[in-house]
Backbone as CSV, one residue per row, in Angstrom:
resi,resn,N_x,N_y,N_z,CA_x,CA_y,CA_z,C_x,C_y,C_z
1,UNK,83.285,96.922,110.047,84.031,96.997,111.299,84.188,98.455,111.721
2,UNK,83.993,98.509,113.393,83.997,99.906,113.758,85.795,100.278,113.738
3,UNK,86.053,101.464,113.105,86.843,101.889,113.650,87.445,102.175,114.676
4,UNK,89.157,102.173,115.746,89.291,102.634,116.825,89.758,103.752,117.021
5,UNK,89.483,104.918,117.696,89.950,106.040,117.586,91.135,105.905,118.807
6,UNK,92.608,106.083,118.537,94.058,106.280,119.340,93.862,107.282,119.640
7,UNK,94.393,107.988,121.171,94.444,109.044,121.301,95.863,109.137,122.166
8,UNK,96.104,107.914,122.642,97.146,107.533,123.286,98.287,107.618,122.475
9,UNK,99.476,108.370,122.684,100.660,108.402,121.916,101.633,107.032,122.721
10,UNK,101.988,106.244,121.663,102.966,105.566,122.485,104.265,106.085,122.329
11,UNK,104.714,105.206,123.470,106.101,105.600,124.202,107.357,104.597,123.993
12,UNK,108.598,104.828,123.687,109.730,104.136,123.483,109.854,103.626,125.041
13,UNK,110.350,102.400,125.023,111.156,102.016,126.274,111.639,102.612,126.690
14,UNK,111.736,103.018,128.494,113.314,103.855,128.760,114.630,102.311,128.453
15,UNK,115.718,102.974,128.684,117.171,103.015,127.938,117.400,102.268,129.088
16,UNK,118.280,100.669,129.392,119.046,99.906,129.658,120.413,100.765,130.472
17,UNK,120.680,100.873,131.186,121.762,101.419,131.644,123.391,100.599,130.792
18,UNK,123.069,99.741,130.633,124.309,99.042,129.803,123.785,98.492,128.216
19,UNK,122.981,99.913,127.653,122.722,99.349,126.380,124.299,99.613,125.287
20,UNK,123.406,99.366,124.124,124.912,99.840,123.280,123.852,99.920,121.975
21,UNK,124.710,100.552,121.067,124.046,100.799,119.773,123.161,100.115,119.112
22,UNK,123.934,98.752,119.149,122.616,97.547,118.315,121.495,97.373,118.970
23,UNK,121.155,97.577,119.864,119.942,97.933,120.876,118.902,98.725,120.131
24,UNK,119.661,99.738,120.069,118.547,101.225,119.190,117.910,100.833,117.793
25,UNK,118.300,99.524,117.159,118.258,99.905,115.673,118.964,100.333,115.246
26,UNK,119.285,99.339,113.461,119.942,99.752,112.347,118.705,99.632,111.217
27,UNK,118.678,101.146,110.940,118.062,101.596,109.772,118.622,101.757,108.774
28,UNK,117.816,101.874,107.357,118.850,102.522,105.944,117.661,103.192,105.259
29,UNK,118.548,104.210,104.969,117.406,105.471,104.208,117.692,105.330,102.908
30,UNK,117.243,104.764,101.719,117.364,104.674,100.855,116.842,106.269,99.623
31,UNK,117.921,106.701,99.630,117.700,108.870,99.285,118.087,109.409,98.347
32,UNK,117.664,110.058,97.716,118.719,111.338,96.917,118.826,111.090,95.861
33,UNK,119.406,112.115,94.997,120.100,111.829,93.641,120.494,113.127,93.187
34,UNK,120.903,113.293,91.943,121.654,114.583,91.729,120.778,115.540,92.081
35,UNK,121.109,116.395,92.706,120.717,117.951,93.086,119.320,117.746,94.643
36,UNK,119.041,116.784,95.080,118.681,116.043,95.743,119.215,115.762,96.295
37,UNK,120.607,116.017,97.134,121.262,115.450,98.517,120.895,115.369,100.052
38,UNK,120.260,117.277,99.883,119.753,117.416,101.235,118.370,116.671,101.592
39,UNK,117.435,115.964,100.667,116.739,115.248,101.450,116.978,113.657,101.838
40,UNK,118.268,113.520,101.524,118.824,112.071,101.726,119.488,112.298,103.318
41,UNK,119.745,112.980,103.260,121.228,114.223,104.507,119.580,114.604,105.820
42,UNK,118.517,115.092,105.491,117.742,115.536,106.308,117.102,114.182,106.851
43,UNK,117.242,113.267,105.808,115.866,111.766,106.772,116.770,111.013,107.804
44,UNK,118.182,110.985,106.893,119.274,110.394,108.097,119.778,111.454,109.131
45,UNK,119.591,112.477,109.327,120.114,113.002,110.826,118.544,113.048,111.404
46,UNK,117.138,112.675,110.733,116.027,113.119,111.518,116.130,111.595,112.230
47,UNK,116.790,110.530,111.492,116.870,109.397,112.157,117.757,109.381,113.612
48,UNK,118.643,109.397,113.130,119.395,109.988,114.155,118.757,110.609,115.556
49,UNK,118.598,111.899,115.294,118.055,112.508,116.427,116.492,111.598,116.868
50,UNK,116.345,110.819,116.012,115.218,110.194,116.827,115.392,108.484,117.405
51,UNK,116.512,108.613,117.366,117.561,107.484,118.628,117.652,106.301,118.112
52,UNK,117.914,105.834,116.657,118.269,105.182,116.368,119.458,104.720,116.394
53,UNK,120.534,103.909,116.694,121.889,103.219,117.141,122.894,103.420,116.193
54,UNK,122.342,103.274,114.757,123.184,102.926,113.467,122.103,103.629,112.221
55,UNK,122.511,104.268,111.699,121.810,105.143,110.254,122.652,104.962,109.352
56,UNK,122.209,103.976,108.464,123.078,104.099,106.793,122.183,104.822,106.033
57,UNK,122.598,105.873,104.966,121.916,106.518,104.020,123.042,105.984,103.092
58,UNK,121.571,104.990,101.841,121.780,104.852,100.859,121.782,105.483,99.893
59,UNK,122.762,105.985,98.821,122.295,107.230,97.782,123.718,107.017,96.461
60,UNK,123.256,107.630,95.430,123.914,107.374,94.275,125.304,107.826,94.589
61,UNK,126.083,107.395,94.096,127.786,107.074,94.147,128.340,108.296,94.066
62,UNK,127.576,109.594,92.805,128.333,110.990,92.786,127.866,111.642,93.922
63,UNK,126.630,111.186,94.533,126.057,112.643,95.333,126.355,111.550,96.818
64,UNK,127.170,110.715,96.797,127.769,110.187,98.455,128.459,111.373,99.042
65,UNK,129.483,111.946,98.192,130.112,112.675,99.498,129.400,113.353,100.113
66,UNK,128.938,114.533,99.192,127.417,115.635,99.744,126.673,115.367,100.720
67,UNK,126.656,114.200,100.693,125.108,113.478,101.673,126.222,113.365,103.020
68,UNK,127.738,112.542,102.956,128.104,112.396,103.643,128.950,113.572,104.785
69,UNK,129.128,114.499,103.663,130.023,115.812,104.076,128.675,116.627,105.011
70,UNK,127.828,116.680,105.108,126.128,117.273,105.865,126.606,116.815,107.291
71,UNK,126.846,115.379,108.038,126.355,114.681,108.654,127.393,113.557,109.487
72,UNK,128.347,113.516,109.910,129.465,112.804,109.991,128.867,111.620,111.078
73,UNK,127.413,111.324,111.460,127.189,110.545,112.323,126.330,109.506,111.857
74,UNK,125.952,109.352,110.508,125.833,108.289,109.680,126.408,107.549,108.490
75,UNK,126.498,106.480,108.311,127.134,106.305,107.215,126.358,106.072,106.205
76,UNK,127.297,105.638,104.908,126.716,106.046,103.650,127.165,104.662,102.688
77,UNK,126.191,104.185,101.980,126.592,103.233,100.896,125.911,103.926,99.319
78,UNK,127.333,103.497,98.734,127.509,104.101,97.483,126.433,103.356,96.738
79,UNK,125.403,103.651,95.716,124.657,102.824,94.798,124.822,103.325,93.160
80,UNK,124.723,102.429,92.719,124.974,102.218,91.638,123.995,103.479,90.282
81,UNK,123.942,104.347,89.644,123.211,105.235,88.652,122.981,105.569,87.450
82,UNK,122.037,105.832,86.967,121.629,106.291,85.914,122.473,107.333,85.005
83,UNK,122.265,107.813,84.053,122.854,108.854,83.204,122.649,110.408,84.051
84,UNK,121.851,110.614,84.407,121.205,111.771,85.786,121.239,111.642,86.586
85,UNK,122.026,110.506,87.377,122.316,110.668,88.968,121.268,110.031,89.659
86,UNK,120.330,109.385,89.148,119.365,108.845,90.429,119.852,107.150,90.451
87,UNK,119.379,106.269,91.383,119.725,105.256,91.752,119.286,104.246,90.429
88,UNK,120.094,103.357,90.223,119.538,102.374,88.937,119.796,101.005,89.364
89,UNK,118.996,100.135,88.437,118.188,98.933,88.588,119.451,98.308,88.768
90,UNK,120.982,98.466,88.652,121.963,97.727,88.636,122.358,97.961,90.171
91,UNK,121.363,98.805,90.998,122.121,98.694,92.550,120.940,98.187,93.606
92,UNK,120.442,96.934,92.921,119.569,96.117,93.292,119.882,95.326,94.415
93,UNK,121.261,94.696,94.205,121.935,93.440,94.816,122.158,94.669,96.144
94,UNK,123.082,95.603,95.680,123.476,96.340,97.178,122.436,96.390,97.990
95,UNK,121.061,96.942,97.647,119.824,97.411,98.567,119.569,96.007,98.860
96,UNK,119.526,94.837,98.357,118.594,93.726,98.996,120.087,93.122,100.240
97,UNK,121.352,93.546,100.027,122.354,93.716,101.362,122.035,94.054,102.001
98,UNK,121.275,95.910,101.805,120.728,96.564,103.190,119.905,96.034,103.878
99,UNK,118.830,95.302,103.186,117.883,94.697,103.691,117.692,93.886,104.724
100,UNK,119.095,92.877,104.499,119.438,91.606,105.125,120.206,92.088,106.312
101,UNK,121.228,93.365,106.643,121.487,93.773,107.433,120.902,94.641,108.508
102,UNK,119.716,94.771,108.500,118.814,96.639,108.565,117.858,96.074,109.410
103,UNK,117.141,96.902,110.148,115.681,96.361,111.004,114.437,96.964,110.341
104,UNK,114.853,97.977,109.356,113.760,98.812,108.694,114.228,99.335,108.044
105,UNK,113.482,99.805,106.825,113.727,101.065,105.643,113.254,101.559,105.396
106,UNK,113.642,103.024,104.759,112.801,103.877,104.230,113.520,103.906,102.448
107,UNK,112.213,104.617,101.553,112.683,104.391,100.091,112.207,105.616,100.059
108,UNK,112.402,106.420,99.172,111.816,107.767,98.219,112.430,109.054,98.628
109,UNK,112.779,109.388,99.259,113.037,111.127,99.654,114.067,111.363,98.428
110,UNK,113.874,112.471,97.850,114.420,112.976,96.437,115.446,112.144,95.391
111,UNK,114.496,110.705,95.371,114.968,109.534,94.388,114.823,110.062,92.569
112,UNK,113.633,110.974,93.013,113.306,111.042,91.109,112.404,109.803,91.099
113,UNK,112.349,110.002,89.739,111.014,108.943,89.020,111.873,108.376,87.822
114,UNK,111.418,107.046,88.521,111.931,106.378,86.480,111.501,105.053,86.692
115,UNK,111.315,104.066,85.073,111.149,102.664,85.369,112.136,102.086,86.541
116,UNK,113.457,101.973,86.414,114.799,101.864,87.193,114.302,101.880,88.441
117,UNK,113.708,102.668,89.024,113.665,102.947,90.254,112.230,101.877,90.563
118,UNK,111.305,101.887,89.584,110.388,101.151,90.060,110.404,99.277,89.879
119,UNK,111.458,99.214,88.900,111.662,97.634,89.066,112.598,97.312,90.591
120,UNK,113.526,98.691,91.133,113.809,98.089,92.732,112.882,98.044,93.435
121,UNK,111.992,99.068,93.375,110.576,99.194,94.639,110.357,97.840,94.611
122,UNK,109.427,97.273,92.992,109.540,96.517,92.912,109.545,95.295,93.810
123,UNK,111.183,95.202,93.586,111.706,93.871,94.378,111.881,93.981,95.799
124,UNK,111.757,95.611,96.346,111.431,95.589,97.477,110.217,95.008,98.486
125,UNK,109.369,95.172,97.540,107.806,95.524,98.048,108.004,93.417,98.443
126,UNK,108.392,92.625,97.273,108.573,91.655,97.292,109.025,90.950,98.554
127,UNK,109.923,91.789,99.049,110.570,91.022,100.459,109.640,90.626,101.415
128,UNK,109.648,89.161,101.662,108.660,88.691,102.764,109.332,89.354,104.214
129,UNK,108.441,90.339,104.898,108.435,90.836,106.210,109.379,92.228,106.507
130,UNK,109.397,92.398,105.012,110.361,93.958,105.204,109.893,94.713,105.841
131,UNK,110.474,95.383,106.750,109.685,96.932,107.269,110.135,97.806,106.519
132,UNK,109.183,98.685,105.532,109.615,99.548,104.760,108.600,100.578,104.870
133,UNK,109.559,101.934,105.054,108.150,102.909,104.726,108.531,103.617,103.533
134,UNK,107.816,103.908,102.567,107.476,104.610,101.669,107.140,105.986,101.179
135,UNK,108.392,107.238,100.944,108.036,108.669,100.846,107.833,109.163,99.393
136,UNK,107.277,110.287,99.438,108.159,111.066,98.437,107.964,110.601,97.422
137,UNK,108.952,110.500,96.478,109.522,110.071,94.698,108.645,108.439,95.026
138,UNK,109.200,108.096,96.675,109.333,106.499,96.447,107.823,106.416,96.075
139,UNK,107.229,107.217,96.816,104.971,107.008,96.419,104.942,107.253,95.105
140,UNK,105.183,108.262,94.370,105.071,108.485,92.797,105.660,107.230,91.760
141,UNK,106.870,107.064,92.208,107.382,105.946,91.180,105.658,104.215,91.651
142,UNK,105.602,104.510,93.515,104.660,103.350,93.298,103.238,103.349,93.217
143,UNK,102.756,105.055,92.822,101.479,104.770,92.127,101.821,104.986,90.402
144,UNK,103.279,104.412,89.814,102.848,104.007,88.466,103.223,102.064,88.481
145,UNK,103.318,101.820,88.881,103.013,100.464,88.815,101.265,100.021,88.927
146,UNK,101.835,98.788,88.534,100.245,98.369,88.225,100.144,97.112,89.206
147,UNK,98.874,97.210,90.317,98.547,95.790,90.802,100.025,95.614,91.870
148,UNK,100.597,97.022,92.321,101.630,96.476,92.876,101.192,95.705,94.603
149,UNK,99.779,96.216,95.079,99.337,95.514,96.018,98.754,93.879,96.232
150,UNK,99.143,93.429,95.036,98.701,92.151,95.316,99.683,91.564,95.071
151,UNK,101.303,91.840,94.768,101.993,90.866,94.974,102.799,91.594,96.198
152,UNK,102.100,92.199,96.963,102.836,92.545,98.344,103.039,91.661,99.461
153,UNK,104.694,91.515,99.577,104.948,91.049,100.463,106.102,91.141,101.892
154,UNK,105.858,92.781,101.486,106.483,93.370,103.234,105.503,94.421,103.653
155,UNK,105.776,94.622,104.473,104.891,95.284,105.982,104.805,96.909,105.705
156,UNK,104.163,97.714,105.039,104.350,99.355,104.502,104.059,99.569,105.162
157,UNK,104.836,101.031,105.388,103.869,102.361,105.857,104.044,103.360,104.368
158,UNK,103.032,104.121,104.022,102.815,104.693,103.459,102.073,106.360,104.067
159,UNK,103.169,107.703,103.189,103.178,108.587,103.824,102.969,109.519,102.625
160,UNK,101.836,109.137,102.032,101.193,110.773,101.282,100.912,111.984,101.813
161,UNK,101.335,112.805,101.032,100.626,114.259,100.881,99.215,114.332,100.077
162,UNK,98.785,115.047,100.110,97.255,114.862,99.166,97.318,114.869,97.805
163,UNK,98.299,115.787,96.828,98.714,115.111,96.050,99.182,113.685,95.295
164,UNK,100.280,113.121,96.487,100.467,111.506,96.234,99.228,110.743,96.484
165,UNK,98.707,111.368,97.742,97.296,110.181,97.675,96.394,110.514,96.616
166,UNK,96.012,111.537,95.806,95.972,111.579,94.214,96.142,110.737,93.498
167,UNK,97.147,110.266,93.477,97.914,109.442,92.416,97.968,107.794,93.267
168,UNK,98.069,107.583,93.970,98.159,106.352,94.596,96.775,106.137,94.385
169,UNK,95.661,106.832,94.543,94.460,106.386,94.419,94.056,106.266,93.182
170,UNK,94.554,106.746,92.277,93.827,106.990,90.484,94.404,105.212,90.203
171,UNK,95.654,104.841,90.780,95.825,103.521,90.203,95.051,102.246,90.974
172,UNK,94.521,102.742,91.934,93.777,101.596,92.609,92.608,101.707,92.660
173,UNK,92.100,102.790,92.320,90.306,102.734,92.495,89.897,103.329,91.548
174,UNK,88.725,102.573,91.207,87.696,103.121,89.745,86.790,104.334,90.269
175,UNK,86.401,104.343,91.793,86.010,105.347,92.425,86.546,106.519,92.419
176,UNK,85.912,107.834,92.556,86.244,109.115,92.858,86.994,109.106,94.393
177,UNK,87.912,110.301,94.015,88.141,110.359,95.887,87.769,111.081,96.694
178,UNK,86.789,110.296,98.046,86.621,111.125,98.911,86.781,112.244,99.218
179,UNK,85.934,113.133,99.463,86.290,114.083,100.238,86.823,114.823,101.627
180,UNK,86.458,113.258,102.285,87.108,113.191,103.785,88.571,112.345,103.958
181,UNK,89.381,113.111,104.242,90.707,112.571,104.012,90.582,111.500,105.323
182,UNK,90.139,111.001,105.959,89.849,109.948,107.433,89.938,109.256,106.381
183,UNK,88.480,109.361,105.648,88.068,108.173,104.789,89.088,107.255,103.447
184,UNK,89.425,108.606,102.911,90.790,108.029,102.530,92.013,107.013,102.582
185,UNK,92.221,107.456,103.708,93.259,107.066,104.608,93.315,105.651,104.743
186,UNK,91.666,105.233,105.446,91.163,104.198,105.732,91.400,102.892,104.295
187,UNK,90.373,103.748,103.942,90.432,102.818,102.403,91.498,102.494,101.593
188,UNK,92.621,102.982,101.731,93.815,103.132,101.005,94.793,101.876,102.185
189,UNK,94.368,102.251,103.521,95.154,100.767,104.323,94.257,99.656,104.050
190,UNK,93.281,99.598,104.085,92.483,98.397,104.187,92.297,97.731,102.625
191,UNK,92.581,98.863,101.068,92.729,97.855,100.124,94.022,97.514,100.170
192,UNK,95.156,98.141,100.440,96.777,97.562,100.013,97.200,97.087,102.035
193,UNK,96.426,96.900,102.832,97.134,96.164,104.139,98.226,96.627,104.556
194,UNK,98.679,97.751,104.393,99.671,99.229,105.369,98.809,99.660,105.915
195,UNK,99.814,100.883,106.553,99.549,102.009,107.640,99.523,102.980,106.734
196,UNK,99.173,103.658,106.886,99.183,105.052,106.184,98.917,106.404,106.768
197,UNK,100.105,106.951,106.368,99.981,108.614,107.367,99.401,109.710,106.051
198,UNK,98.187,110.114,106.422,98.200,110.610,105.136,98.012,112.766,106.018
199,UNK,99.672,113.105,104.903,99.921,113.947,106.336,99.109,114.993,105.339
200,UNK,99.567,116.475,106.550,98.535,117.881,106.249,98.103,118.442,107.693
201,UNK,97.375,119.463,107.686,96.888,119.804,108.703,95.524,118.716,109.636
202,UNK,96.574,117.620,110.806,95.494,116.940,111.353,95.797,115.680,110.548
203,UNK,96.938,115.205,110.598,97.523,114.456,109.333,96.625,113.132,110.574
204,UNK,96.475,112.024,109.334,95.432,110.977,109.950,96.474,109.697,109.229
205,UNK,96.401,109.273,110.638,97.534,107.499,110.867,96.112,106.710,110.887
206,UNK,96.418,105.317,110.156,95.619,104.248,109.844,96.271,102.939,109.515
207,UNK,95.537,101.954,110.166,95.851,100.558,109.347,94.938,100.229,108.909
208,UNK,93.371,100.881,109.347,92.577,100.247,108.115,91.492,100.148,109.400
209,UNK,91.739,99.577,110.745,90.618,99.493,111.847,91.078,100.745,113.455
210,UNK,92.267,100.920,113.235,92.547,102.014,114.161,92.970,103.291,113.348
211,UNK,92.471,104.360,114.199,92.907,105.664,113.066,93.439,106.341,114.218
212,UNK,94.029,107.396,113.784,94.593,108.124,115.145,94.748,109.651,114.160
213,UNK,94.488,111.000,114.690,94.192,112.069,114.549,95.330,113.053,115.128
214,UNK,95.866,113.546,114.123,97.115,114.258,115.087,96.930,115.631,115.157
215,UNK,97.418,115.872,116.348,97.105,117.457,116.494,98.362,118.824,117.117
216,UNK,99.649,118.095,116.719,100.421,118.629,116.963,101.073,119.456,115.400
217,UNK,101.752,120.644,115.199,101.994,120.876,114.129,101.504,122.388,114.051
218,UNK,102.280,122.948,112.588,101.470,124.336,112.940,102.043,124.550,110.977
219,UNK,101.272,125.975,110.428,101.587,126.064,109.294,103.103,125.963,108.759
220,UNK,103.664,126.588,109.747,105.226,126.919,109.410,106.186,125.852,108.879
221,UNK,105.650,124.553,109.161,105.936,123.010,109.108,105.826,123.090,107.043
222,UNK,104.967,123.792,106.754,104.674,123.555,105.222,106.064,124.188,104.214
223,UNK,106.970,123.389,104.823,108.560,123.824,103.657,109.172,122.510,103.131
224,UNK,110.217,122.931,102.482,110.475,121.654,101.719,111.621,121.303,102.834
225,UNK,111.745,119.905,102.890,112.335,118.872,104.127,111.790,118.359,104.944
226,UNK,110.622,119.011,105.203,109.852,118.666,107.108,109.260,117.078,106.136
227,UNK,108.887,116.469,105.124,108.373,115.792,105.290,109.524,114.416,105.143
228,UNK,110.838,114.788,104.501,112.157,114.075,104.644,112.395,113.412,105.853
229,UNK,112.317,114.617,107.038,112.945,114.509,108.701,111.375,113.982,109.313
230,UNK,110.352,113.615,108.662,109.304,113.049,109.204,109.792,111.589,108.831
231,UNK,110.225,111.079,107.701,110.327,109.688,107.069,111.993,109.231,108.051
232,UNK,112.482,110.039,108.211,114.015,109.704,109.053,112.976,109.552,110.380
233,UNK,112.217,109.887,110.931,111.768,109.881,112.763,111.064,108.284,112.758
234,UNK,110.068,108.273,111.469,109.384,106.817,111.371,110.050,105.912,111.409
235,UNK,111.289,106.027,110.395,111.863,104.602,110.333,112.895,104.625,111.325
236,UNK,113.492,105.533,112.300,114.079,105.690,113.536,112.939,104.796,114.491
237,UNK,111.784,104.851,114.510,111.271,104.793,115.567,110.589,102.565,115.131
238,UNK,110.530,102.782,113.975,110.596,101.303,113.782,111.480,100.226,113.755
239,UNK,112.574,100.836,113.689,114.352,100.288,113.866,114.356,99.830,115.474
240,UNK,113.420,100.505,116.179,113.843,100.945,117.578,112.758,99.785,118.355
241,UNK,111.477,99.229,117.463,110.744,98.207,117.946,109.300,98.145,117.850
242,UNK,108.895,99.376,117.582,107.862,99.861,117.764,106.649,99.238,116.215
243,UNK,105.767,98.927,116.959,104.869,98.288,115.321,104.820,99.500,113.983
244,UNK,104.381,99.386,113.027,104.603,99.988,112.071,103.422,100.934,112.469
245,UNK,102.248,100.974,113.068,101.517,101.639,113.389,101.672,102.952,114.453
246,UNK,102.203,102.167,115.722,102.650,102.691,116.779,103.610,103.984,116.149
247,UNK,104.796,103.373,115.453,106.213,104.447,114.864,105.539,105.147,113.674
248,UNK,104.645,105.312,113.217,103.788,106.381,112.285,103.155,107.321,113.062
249,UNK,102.394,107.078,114.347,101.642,107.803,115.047,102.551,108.540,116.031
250,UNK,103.473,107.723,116.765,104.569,108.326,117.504,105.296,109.546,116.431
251,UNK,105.822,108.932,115.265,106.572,109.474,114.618,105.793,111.227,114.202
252,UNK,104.565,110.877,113.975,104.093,112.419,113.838,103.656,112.996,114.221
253,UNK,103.676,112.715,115.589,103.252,113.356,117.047,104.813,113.944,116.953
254,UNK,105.528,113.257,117.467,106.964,114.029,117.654,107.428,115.017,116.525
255,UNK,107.252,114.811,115.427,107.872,115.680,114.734,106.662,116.880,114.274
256,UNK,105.369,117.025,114.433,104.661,118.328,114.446,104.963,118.721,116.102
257,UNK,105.422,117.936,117.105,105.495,118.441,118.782,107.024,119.557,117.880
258,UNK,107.942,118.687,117.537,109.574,119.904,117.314,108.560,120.813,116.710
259,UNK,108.186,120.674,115.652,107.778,121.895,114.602,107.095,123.185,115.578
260,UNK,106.549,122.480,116.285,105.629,123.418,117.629,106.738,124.052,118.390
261,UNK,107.321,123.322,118.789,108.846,124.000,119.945,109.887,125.051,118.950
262,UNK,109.926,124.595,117.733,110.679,125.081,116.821,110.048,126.621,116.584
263,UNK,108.684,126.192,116.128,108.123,127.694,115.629,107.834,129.263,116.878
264,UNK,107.949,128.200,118.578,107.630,129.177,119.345,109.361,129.951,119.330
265,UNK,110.368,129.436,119.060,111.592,129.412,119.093,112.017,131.091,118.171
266,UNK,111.377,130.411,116.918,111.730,131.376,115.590,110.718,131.970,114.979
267,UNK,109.228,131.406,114.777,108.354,131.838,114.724,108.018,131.014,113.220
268,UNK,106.502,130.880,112.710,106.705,130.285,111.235,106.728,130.376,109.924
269,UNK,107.128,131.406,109.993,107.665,132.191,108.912,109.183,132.240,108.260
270,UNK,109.920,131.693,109.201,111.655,131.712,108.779,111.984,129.976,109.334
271,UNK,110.577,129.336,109.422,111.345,128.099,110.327,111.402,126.857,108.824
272,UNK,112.795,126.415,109.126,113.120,125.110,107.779,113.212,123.862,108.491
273,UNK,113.093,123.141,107.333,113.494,121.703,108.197,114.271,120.975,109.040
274,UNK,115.455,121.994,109.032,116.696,121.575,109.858,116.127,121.653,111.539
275,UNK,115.492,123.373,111.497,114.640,123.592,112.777,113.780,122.004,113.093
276,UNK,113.253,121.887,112.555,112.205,120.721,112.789,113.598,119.774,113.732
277,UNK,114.512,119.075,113.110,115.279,117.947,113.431,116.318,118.824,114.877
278,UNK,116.517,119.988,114.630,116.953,120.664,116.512,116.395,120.979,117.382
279,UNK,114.828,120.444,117.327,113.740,120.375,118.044,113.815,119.395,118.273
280,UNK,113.798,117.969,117.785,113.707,116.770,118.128,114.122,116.281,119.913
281,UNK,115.175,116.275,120.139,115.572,116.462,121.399,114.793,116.700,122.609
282,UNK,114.250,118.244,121.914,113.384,118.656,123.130,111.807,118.234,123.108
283,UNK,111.468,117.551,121.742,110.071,117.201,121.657,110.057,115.572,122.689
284,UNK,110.983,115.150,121.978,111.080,113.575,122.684,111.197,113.960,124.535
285,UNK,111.971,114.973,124.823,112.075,115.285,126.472,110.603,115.286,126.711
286,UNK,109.866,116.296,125.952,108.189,116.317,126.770,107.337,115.241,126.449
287,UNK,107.738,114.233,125.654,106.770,113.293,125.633,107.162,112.532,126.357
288,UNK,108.095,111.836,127.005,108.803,111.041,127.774,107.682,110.820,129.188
């Protein structure tokens, strides 16, 4: 099958003159753990600023206030932890709550790695029709499972760095990996049936028959957070209606467009992730 090349960014609905919050989407960022707050704190205000109605950030019980003291415009559910502060297999029941309440999720931004964490993925991955996207810790903990694509049963997006797609690929293919990250990309939606942003310079969105090529972004983007406040814009923008495809491609169009507005701002050399998410605003104005 031929591939389709997107070049078209899609667009959010304009806004209801008598909308109200539940309109926008309720998301939950499932984040953090000890010493790990600010990327739980960065995906929920990137949600936020990318017009979602309602943002819960889920995160371990000691590092709630932290996450919550950042951010006073989302809320926060306490989960249950380990001996080190990351989320444990006993705050299962709470997350499959979020689930049942939520229009989408995100899992991984500075979760850590452990079995614990991968028997919830786990039971996540399990949920018939979840919208879940997948960062960070959450990709590492799920390229050590085994065969976790064939008992998949919610709707991924998946958001490697070339590293994680490293490792996501060593557990699924007996093959070497490509050298063309397109190709990658491709092969990695079309054996496990996600989207996949596989980001970097020219980061490439896929479900496996449409690819889309992004060209917004600049070096300065390469710090720690921008890829946190990328996973807060996706699952903002899938909360909000948009197919899991559409809110991957939107989502990283808009957030290399801030990084662009951001860096002409400060330049990219001093610009952090926070820059990225006080750009947001004005990236969403020019795509409109």
């Amino acid at each position: 099958m031929k591939l389709q090349a997107i070049n078209q960014i899609p667009k959010l609905k304009p806004r209801a003159v008598d909308a109200h919050k539940g309109d926008f989407g309720k998301v939950c960022i499932i984040a953090g753990s000890t010493g790990m707050s600010g990327a739980a704190a960065l995906a929920g205000r990137a949600a936020l600023r990318s017009g979602s109605g309602l943002v819960r950030v889920a995160t371990p019980k000691s590092v709630l206030p932290i996450v919550a003291s950042i951010e006073p415009s989302f809320t926060t559910i306490a989960l249950a932890e380990d001996s080190v502060g990351r989320i444990s297999a006993k705050a299962v029941n709470t997350i499959l709550n979020a689930v049942s309440e939520n229009d989408a999720l995100a899992f991984g931004p500075g979760i850590g790695v452990s079995g614990e964490l991968q028997s919830v993925l786990e039971t996540l991955l399990e949920q018939e029709g979840l919208r879940l996207i997948i960062d960070a810790d959450g990709l590492n903990n799920l390229a050590r499972m085994k065969d976790w694509s064939a008992r998949l049963k919610a709707k991924l997006i998946l958001t490697p760095h070339p590293g994680e797609m490293k490792r996501l690929w060593s557990g699924l293919f007996r093959e070497q990996l490509p050298t063309d990250r397109q190709q990658q990309a491709v092969q990695l939606a079309k054996q496990t049936k996600t989207v996949v942003a596989l980001k970097g310079a020219g980061t490439v969105v896929t479900n496996g028959q449409k690819v889309y090529v992004n060209k917004t972004g600049n070096a300065g983007m390469a710090t720690a957070g921008s890829g946190d406040v990328l996973t807060g814009a996706i699952v903002s923008l899938m909360g909000q209606g948009l197919s899991n495809f559409d809110a991957a491609v939107l989502g990283v169009y808009i957030h290399g467009l801030a990084g662009d507005i951001a860096a002409e701002r400060i330049g990219q050399v001093s610009l952090m992730a926070t820059d990225i998410i006080d750009a947001l605003p004005a990236a969403f104005s020019k795509s409109l």
